[in-house]
N, C-alpha and C positions, 0 to 999 in steps of 0.2 A: 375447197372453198377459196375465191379471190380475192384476196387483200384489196384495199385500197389502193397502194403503188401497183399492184399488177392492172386493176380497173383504169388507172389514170395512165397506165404505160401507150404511147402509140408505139407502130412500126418502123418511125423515125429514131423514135427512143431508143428500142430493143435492138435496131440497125446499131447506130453507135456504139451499143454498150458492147456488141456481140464484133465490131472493128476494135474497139479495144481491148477485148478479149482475146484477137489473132493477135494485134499488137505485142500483150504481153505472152503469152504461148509461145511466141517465134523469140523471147529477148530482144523484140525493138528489131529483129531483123527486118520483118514487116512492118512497115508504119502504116499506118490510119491514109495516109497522105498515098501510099503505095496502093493501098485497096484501093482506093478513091479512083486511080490512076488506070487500074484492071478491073474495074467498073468492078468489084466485088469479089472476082473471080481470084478464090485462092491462088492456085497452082500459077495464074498469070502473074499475082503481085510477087511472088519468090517463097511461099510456106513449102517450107521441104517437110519429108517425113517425121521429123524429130518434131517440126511443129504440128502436124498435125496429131502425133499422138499427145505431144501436151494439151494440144486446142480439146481433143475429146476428154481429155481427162477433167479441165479447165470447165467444158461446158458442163460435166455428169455433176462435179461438185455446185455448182451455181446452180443449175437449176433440173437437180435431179434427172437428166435429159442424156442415154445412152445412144451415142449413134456407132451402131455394127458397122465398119466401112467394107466388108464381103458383103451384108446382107443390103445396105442400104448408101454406096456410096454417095448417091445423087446429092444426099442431105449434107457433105463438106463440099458441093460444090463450089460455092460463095456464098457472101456475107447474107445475099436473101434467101440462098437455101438454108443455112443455118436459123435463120430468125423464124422461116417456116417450120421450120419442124420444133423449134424451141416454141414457138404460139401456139400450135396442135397441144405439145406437150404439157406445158400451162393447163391448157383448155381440160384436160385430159385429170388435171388435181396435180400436176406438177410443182415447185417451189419457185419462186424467183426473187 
């Protein structure tokens, strides 16, 4: 069932939140301003390994959303692959 905050979220919205979600996963190594810079793209803007396993662990508690990086790398792409695959997830009776 969708909340109200999730009906009223756009992709602009969930883009942001899910930039400051690398933000803080990497300890600020990653800025907002950095994604911005690597058009999204993690591995461009500097998220090393350490941040991507905080960033998955970061996205499963927010919004109940597991992503396997063997079964399903494509999804820590960047900032739009994550938001896709957190939207499916939603759609799917996910939390956010």
């Amino acid at each position: 069932m969708s909340t109200a905050h999730e009906a009223a979220r756009t992709g602009t919205d969930l883009r942001a939140e899910i930039e400051l979600l690398v933000e803080t996963a990497t300890g600020r190594v990653v800025t907002v301003a950095d994604l911005r810079a690597a058009d999204g793209e993690l591995d461009r803007a500097g998220v090393n390994s350490i941040g991507y396993i905080n960033l998955m662990e970061v996205l499963e508690q927010r919004y109940d959303a597991v992503i396997d990086p063997e079964a399903d790398p494509e999804h820590l792409y960047s900032v739009d692959s994550i938001a896709r695959f957190v939207t499916a997830r939603l759609a799917r009776g996910g939390r956010a």
